[in-house]
C-alpha positions as CSV (number, residue, x, y, z in Angstrom):
1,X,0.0,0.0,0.0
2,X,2.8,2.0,1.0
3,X,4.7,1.7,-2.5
4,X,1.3,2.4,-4.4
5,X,1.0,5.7,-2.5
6,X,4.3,6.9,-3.8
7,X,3.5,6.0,-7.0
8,X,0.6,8.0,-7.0
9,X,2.4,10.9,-5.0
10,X,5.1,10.8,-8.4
11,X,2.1,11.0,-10.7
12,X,0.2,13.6,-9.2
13,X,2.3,16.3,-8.2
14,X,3.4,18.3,-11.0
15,X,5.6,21.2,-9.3
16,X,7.3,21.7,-6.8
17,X,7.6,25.5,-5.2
18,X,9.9,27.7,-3.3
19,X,8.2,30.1,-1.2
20,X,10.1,33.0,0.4
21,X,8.1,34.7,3.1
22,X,8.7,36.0,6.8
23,X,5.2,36.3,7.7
24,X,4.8,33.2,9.7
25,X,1.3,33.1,9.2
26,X,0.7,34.0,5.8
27,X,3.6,31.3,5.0
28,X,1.3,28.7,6.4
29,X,-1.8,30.2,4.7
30,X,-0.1,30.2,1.0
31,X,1.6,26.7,1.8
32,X,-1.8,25.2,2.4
33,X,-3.3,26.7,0.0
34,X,-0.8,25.7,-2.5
35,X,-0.5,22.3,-1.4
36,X,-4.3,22.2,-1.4
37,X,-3.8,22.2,-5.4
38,X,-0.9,19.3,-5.8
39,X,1.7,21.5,-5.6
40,X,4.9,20.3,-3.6
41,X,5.9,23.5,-1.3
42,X,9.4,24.5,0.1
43,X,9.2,27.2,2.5
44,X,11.9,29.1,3.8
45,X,11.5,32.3,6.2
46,X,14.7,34.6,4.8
47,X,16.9,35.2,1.8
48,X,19.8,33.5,3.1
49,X,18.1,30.2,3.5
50,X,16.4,30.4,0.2
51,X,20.0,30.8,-1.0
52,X,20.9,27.3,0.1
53,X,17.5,25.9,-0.6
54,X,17.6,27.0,-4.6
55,X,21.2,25.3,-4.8
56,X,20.5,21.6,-3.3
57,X,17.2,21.0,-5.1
58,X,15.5,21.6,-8.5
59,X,12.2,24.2,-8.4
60,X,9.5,24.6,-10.9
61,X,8.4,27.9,-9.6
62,X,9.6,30.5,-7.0
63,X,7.0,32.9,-5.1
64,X,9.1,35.5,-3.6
65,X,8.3,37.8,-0.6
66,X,10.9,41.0,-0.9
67,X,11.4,42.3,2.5
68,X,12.3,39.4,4.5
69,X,15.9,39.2,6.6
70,X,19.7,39.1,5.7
71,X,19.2,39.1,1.4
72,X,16.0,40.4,-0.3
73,X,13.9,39.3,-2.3
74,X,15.3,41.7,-5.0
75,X,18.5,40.8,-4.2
76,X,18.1,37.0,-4.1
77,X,16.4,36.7,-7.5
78,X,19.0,39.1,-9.1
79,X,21.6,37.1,-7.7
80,X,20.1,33.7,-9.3
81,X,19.5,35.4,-12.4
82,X,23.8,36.7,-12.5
83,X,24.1,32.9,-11.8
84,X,22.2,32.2,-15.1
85,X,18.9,30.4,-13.3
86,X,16.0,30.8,-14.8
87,X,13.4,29.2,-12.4
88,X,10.3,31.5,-12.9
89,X,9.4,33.9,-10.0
90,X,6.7,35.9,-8.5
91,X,7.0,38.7,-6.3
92,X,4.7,39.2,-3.5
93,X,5.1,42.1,-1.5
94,X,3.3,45.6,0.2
95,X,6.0,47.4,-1.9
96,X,3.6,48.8,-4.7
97,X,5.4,51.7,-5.8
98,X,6.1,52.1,-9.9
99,X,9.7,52.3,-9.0
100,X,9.2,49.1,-6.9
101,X,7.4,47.2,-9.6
102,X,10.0,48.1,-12.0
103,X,12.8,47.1,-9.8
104,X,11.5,43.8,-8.6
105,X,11.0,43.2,-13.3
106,X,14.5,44.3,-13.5
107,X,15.4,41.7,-11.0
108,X,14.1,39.0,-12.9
109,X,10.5,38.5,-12.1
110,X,7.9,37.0,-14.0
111,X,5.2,38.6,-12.3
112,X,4.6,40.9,-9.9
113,X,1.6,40.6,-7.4
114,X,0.7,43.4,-4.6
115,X,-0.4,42.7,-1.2
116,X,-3.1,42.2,-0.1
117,X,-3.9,39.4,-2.5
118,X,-6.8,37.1,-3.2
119,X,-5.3,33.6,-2.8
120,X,-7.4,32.8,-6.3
121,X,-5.5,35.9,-7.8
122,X,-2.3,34.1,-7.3
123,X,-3.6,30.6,-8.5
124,X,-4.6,32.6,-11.3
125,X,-0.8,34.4,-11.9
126,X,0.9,30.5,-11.1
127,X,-1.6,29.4,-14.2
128,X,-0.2,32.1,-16.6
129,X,3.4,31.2,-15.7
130,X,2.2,27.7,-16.2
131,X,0.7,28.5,-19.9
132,X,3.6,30.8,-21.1
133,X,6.4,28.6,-20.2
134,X,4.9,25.4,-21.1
135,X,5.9,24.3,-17.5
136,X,3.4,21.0,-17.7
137,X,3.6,20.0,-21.2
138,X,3.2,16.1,-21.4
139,X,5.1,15.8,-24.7
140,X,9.0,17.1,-24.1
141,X,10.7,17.6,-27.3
142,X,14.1,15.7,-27.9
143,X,14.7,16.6,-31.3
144,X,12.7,16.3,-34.5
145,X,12.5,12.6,-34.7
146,X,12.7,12.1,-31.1
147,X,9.3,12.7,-28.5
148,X,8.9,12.0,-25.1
149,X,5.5,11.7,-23.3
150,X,5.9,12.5,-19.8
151,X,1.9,11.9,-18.6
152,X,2.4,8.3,-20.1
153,X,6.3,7.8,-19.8
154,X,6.8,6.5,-23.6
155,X,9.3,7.9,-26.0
156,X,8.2,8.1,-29.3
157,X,11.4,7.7,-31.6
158,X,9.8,8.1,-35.7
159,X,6.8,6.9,-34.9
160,X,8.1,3.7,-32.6
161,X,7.3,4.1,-28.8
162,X,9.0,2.7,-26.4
163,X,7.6,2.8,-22.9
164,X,9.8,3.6,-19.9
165,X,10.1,1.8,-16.4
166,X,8.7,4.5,-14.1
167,X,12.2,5.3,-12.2
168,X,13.6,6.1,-16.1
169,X,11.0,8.3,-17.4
170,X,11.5,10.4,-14.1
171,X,15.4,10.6,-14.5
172,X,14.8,11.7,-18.1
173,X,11.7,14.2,-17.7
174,X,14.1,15.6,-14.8
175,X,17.1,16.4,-17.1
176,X,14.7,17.5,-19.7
177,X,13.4,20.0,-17.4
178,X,17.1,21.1,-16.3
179,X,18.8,21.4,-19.9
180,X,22.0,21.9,-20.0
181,X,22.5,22.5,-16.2
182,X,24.9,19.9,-15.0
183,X,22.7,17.7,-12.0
184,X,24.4,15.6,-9.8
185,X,23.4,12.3,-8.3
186,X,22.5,13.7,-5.3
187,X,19.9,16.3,-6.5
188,X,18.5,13.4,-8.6
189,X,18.6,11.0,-5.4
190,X,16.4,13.8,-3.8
191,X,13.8,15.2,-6.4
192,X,13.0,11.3,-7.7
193,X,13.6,9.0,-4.6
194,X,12.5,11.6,-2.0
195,X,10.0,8.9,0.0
196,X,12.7,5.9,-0.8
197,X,16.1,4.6,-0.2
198,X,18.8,7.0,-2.2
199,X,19.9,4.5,-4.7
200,X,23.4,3.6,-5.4
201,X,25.8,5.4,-7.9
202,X,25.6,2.3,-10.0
203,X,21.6,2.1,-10.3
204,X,21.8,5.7,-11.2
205,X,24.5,4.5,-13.8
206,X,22.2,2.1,-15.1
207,X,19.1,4.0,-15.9
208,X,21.1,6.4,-17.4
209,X,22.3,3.6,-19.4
210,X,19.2,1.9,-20.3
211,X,17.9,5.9,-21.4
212,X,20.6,6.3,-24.1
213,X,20.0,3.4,-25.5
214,X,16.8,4.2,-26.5
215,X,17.4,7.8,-27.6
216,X,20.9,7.8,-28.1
217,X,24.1,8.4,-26.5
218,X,24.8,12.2,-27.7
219,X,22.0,13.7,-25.6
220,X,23.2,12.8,-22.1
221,X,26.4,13.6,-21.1
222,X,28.5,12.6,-18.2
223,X,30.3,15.0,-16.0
224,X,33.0,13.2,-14.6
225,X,32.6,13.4,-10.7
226,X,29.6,15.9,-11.0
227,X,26.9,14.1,-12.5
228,X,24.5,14.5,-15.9
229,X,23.7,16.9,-18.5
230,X,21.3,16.8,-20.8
231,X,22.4,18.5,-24.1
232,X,20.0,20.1,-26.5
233,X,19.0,23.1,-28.1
């Protein structure tokens, strides 16, 4: 029952979401709320911390108070973005100024939402970001003859699918979604096997394997002592 659960856990949650914000108890509001629609949620209570956070695991979306202690919000995101990360973000914060707006855009934000908010005004914003970035797409482009379905974990190479063992198809929609960004073996130990045993270096090694065989070895490329890369366009 236990091992079904997790299953289901994999299939159903889509993102997973850093939130940055001091307010103790508008932390827990937006965490429950968010969690309340499948969404996995990281929460962190000042910039420093979401500094370490961003760096040890992979994030679909950031939601990103701005005054909060030791590094701002501002500050944080800008900081990511000198760093070349691209993980979407959305300010929330009393600061509601023009010159604040255009400060927190010039930071790197993707949106921009002013408190007080309607908690269905911010479902509505993570939606957009959702749409415009294709953040959910089942069918992750490899190249022109080469598909992958992530909603039923088959890749579709000319026309001839080839379904994928569960633990593969997450490895491979994980790289996808972190192209060309070196992962190591731990961050894929945490995002995929985060209710399980880590696995060995050697099962990692193996699905890896077992991936390139179907799609080729050129996409996947081994950082010696790092980890993974997947290479494409």
């Amino acid at each position: 029952m236990w091992g079904l659960f997790i299953f289901l856990y994999d299939i159903l949650l889509f993102m997973k979401i850093l939130l940055l914000e001091d307010d103790l108890i508008l932390n827990e509001i937006i965490e429950e709320f968010l969690q309340s629609l499948d969404y996995e949620v990281v929460c962190v209570f000042d910039g420093m911390k979401a500094s370490e956070v961003i760096y040890d695991e992979h994030f679909d979306l950031m939601i990103l108070d701005v005054n909060v202690p030791n590094i701002t919000g501002f500050e944080f995101l800008k900081n990511l973005r000198d760093n070349n990360i691209t993980t979407p973000a959305i300010f929330i914060t009393s600061l509601n100024s023009v010159e604040d707006i255009e400060e927190g855009f010039k930071a790197g934000a993707d949106d921009y939402l002013k408190k007080p908010f309607e908690l269905k005004e911010l479902e509505l914003r993570i939606n957009n970001i959702k749409r415009l970035l294709h953040l959910e797409e089942d069918e992750l482009i490899i190249d022109e003859h080469i598909k992958f379905n992530a909603k039923l974990n088959y890749i579709d190479f000319d026309s001839i699918k080839t379904k994928l063992p569960l633990k593969e198809a997450q490895i491979l929609k994980y790289l996808l979604n972190n192209k060309n960004r070196c992962i190591s073996q731990d961050e894929l130990s945490s995002n995929i096997w985060s209710y399980e045993g880590a696995p060995t270096s050697s099962t990692i090694r193996t699905y890896i394997k077992n991936i390139r065989k179907i799609i080729g070895e050129e996409y996947i490329e081994t950082i010696k002592g790092v980890g993974y890369r997947f290479n494409r366009k």
